[in-house]
C-alpha positions in Angstrom: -12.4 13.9 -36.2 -14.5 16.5 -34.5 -13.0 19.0 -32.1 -14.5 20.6 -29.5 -14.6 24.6 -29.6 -11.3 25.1 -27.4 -9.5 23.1 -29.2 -6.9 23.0 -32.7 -6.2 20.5 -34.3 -2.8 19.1 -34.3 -0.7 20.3 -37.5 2.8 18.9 -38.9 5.8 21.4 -40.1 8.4 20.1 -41.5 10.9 23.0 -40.4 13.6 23.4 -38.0 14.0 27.0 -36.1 17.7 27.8 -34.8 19.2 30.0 -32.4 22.7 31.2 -33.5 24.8 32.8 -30.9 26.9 35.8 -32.4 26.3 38.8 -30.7 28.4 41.1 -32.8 27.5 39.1 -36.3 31.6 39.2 -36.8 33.9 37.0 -34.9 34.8 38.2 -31.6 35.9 37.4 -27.7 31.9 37.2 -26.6 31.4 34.3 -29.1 31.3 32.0 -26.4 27.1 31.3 -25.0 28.2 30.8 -21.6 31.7 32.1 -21.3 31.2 35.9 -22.4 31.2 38.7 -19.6 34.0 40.3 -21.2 34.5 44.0 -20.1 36.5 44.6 -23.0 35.2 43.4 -26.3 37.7 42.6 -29.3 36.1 42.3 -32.6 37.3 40.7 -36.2 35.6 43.2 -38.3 36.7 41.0 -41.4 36.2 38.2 -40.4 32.8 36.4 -40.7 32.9 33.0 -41.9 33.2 31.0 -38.2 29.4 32.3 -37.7 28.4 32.3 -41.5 28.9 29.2 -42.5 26.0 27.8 -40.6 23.7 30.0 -42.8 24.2 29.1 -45.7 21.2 27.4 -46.6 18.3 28.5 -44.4 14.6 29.7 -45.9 14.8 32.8 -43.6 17.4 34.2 -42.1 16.8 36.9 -39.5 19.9 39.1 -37.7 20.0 41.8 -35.3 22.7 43.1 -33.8 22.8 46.3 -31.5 23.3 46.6 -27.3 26.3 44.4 -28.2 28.2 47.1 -29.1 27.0 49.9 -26.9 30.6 51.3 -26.1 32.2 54.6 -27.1 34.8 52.6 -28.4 35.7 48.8 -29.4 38.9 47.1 -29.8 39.4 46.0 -33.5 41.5 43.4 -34.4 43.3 42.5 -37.8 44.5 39.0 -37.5 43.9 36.1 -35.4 43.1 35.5 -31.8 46.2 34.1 -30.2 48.5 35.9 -33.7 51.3 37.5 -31.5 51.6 39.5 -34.8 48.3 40.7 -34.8 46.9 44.3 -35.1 44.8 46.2 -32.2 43.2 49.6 -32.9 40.4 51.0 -30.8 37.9 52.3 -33.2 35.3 54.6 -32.4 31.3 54.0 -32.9 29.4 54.6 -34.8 32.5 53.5 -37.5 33.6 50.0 -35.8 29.7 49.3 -36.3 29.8 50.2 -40.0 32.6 48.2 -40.3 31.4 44.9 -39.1 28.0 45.3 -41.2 29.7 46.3 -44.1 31.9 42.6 -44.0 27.9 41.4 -43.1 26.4 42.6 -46.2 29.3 41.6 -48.4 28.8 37.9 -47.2 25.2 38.2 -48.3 25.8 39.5 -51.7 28.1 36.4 -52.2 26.5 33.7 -50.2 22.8 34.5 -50.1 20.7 32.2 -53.0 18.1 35.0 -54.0 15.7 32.3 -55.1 15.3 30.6 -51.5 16.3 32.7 -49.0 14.2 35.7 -47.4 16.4 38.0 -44.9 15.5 40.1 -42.4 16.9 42.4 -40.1 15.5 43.8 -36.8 16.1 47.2 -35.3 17.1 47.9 -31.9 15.2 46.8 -28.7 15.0 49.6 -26.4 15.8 50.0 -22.8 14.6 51.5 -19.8 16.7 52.4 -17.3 16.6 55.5 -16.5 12.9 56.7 -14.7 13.7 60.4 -15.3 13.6 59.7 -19.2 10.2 59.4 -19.0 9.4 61.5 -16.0 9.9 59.5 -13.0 12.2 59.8 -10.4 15.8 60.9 -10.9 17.8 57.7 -10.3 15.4 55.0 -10.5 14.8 52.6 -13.4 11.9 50.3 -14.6 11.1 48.3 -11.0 7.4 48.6 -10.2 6.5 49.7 -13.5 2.8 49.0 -14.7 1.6 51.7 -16.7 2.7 51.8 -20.6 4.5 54.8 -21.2 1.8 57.2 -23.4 3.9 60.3 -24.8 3.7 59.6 -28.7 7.2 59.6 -30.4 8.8 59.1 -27.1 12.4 58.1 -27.2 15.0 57.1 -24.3 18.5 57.1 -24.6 18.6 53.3 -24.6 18.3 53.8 -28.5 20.9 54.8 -30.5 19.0 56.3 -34.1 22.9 57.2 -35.6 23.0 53.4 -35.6 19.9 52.4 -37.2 21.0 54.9 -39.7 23.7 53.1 -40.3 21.4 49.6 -41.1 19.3 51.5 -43.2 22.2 52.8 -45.7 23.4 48.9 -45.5 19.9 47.7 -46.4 19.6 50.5 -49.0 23.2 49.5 -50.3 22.4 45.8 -50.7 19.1 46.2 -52.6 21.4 48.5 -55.2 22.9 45.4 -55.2 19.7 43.2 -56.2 19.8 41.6 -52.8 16.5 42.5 -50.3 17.0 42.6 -46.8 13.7 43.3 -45.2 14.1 45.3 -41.4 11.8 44.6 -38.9 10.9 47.8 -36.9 10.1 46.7 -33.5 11.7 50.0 -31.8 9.4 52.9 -31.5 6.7 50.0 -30.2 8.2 48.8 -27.5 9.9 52.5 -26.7 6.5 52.7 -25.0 6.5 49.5 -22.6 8.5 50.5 -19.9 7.0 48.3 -17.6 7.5 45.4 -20.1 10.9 44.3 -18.7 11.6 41.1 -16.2 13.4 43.6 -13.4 14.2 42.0 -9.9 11.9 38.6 -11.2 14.4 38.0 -14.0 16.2 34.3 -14.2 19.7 34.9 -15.5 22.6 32.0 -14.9 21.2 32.1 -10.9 18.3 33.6 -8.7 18.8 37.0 -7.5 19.7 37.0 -3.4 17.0 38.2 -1.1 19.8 41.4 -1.1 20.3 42.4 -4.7 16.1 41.6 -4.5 15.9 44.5 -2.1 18.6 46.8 -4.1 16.2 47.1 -7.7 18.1 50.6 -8.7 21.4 48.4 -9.3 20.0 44.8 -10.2 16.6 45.3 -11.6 16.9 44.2 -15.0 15.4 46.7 -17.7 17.2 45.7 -20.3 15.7 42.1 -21.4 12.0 41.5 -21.8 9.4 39.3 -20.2 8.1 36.4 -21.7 5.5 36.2 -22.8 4.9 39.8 -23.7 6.6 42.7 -25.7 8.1 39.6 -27.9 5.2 38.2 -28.7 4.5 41.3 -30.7 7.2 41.2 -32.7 6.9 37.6 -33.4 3.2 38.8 -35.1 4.8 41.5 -37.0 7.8 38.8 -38.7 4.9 36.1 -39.2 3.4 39.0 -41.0 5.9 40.0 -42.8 6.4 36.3 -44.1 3.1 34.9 -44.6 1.8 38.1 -46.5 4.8 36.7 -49.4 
């Protein structure tokens, strides 16, 4: 077969990629896809097996888990969803977070076949919401955007570093433990593309209204990224990371 110079030829994979919903990695009242605008989240710290089990036997495995549980505080529950005996105690971050990834890493130690599996955990994707951070107006937020953002180091408050610290000592922790989790970095890189983000032209369950189009300081959204773009970058650093085994 010849082909011309535009054009690849067709290959075969016999591999299956998944998308698993579980925001918080633990169980928890946002485990829902659809049904999970929840203004008060409840977590099962312990309690990892109703998203686990679908793991089990993957060739890689990669988590992340962060804006999720941007809140001063999260309601912890011991017990069961509907368990009129169960226990409720707001916890305070960055501890609730601990929590969780401590019942994460546990689950790995005991689950994980070190033979097949590779694991990989990516940091926290950055946000841009606030124009001032990065010396733009007070009040404003990423909408009209188109110039990377060029300070070198530069940090918003959309990252939280006390969290990542607290991946790094479960990472560090597990390979004690013989078992390598391998994290994925993609912070400080995209810290720089504020103008990276979908704003007022984002698709989300329905079409902004020609109103909350006009009104981008309350419904641009900075938070998710456009594709293609950013993403793409980190999908070349994980292929890297993989193929380079």
């Amino acid at each position: 077969m010849v082909h011309s110079p535009f054009s690849r030829p067709k290959l075969e994979y016999n591999a299956t990629i998944e998308f698993y919903w579980a925001p918080l990695l633990v169980e928890s009242n946002s485990d829902d896809p659809v049904n999970h605008k929840v203004p008060d989240r409840i977590v099962r710290v312990q309690a990892i097996e109703k998203h686990a089990k679908y793991w089990n036997d993957a060739d890689i495995l990669v988590f992340n888990t962060f804006l999720w549980w941007r809140r001063q505080a999260m309601n912890v529950l011991w017990g069961s969803f509907g368990d009129p005996n169960g226990v409720y105690k707001k916890v305070r971050m960055v501890r609730v977070y601990e929590m969780a990834l401590s019942t994460w890493s546990d689950w790995l130690e005991v689950h994980i076949n070190r033979n097949k599996t590779q694991l990989f955990f990516v940091s926290m994707s950055p946000t841009h919401q606030r124009a001032g951070e990065w010396g733009g107006t007070k009040g404003e937020n990423c909408y009209n955007e188109r110039d990377q953002i060029i300070k070198e180091g530069y940090s918003g408050n959309g990252s939280v570093p006390k969290m990542m610290q607290v991946v790094e000592n479960v990472l560090q922790d597990l390979k004690t433990r013989g078992l390598k989790v391998e994290m994925l970095n993609i912070t400080q890189l995209s810290e720089y593309r504020k103008e990276g983000h979908p704003s007022i032209y984002r698709k989300q369950w329905e079409p902004l209204t020609e109103e909350e189009m006009s009104n981008p300081k309350s419904y641009a959204d900075c938070i998710h990224w456009c594709l293609p773009g950013v993403p793409d970058t980190w999908n070349e650093l994980f292929y890297a990371h993989v193929f380079s085994r």
